[in-house]
C-alpha positions in Angstrom: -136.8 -26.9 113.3 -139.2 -26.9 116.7 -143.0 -26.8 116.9 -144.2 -23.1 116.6 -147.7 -23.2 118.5 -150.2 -20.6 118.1 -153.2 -20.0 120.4 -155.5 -17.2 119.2 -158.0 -16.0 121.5 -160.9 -14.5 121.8 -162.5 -13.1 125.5 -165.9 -12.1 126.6 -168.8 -13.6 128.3 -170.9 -15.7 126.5 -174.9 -9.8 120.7 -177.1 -11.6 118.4 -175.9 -12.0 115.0 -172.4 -12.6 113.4 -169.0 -11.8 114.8 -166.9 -10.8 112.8 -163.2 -10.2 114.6 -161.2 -8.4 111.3 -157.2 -9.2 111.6 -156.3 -6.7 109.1 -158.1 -3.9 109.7 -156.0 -2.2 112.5 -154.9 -5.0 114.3 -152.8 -3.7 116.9 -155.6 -1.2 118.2 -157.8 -4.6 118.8 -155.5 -7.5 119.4 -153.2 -7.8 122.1 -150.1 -9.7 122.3 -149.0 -11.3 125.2 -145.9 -10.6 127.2 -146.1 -13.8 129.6 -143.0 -15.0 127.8 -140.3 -12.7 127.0 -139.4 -14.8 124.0 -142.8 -15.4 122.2 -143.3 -14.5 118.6 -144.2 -11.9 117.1 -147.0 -11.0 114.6 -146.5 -8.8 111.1 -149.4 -7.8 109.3 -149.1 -9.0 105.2 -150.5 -10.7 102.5 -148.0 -13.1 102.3 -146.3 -15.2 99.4 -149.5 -15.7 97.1 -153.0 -13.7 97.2 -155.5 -12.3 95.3 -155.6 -8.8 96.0 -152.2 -7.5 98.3 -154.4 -5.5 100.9 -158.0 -7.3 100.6 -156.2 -10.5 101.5 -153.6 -9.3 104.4 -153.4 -10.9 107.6 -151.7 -11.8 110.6 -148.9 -13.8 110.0 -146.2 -15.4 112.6 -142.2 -13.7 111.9 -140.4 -16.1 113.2 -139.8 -20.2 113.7 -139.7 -22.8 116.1 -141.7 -19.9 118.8 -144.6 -19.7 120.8 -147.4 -16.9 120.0 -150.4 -15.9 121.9 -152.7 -13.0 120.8 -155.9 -12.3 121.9 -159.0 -10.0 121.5 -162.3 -8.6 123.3 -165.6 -8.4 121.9 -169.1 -7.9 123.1 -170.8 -9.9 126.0 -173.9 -12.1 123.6 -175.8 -15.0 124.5 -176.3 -18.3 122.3 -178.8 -19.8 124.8 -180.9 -22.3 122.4 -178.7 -21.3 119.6 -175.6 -23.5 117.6 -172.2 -21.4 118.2 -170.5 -21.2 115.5 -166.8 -20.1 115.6 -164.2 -20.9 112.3 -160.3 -19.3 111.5 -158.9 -19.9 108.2 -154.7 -20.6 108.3 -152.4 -20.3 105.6 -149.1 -22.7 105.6 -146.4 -20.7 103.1 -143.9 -22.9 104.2 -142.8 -26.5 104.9 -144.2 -27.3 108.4 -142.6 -30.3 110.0 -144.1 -29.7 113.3 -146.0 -26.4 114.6 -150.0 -26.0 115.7 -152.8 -23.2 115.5 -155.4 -23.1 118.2 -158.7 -20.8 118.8 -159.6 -20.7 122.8 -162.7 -18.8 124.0 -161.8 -17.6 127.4 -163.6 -16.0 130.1 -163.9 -12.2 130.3 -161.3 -12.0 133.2 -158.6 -12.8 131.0 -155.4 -10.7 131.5 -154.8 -10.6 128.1 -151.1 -9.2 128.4 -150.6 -12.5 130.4 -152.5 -15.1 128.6 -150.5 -18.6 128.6 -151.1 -22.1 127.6 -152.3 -22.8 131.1 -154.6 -19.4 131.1 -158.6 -21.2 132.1 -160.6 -21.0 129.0 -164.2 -22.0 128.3 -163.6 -23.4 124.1 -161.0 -24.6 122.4 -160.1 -26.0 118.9 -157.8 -26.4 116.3 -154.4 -28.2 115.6 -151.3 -29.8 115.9 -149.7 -30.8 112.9 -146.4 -33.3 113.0 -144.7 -34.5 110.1 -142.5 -37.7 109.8 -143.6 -38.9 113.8 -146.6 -39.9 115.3 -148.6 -37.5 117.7 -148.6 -37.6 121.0 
């Protein structure tokens, strides 16, 4: 099995308030998925193997292993001058993972979101690679 890597981003400059970016709630109107690579994953929309309530708790899942996936979606220019940022995702392993990663990158509004790649400049990023059975690089 080979790493399956997914950077989910978010563009915009830098309103008051919380964001809230909803995966579920018509998801292909607001995120875009990009075509950089003709062979990155794609995204289904479900609740997966175990939830609470089957369309309170759907999301956006990755379809396939051992693939890259980059999505990505716009919201409105705000400013957090003198203000902590605050941005959090919540993941959900259903299955054994011996090597794949999740990432959240704040890019800059000029993004060409139908070409956004691991190399695409971006101004925040977070998240994680997780390895089983070898040390990280």
């Amino acid at each position: 099995n080979g790493c399956s890597h997914v950077p989910l981003g978010v563009t915009g400059d830098t309103g008051p308030g919380v964001l809230t970016l909803p995966l579920a709630d018509a998801w292909t109107r607001r995120w875009v998925e990009s075509k950089h690579k003709p062979d990155y994953g794609r995204f289904v929309l479900t609740a997966g193997k175990f939830y609470g309530d089957a369309e309170k708790d759907k999301g956006i899942q990755t379809s396939q292993d051992a693939r890259f996936y980059a999505l990505s979606s716009r919201f409105e220019p705000f400013s957090n001058r003198d203000k902590t940022l605050v941005v959090q995702f919540t993941v959900k392993h259903e299955q054994n993972i011996d090597c794949g990663g999740g990432y959240v990158k704040l890019f800059p509004a000029s993004l060409s979101q139908e070409d956004m790649h691991g190399d695409s400049e971006y101004n925040i990023m977070f998240g994680g690679l997780l390895r089983v059975g070898s040390a990280l690089p």
